[in-house]
N, C-alpha and C positions, 0 to 999 in steps of 0.2 A: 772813130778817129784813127787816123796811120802815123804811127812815129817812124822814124829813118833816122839811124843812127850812121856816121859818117866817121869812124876809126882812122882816121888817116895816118896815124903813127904807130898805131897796132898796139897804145896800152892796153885795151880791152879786149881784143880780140883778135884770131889769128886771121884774119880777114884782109892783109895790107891792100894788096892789088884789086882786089871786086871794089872795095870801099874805095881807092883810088879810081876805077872806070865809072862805082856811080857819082863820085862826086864831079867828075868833070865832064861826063855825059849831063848832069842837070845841071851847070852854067850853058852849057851848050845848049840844050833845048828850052829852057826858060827864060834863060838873058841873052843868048845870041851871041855868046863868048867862048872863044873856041883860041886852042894854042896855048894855056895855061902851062906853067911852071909847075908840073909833079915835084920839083927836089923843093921838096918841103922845108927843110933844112936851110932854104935861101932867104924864105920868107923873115918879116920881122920879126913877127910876131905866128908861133907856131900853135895855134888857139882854130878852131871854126870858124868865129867869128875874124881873125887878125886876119886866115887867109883871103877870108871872103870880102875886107873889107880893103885889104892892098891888091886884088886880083880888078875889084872896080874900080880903084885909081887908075889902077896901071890902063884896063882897057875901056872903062867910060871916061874916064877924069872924071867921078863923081864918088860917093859916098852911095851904099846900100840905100 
């Protein structure tokens, strides 16, 4: 099994930017979603889950 941890806000690690290119590098290559909002800070809900789930409103109209 492979975990991926996805730090976007850098409580856990000093990682911000790589964690910021792979998180948007795989909507890119797995959902086809490209142009995302990096300021984090915009979002509603600043969780994994909040970004990934107003990043599919915003560019499917749909829910995960």
């Amino acid at each position: 099994m492979q975990l991926v941890i996805f730090d976007i806000d850098g409580t856990l690690t000093n990682t911000y930017k790589i964690d910021e290119n792979c998180f948007v590098r795989a909507f890119a290559l797995e959902f086809g979603i490209f142009g995302i909002n990096t300021n984090w800070a915009e979002y509603t809900y600043t969780t994994d889950s909040g970004i990934t789930q107003q990043i599919f409103q915003e560019k499917l109209e749909r829910l995960p």
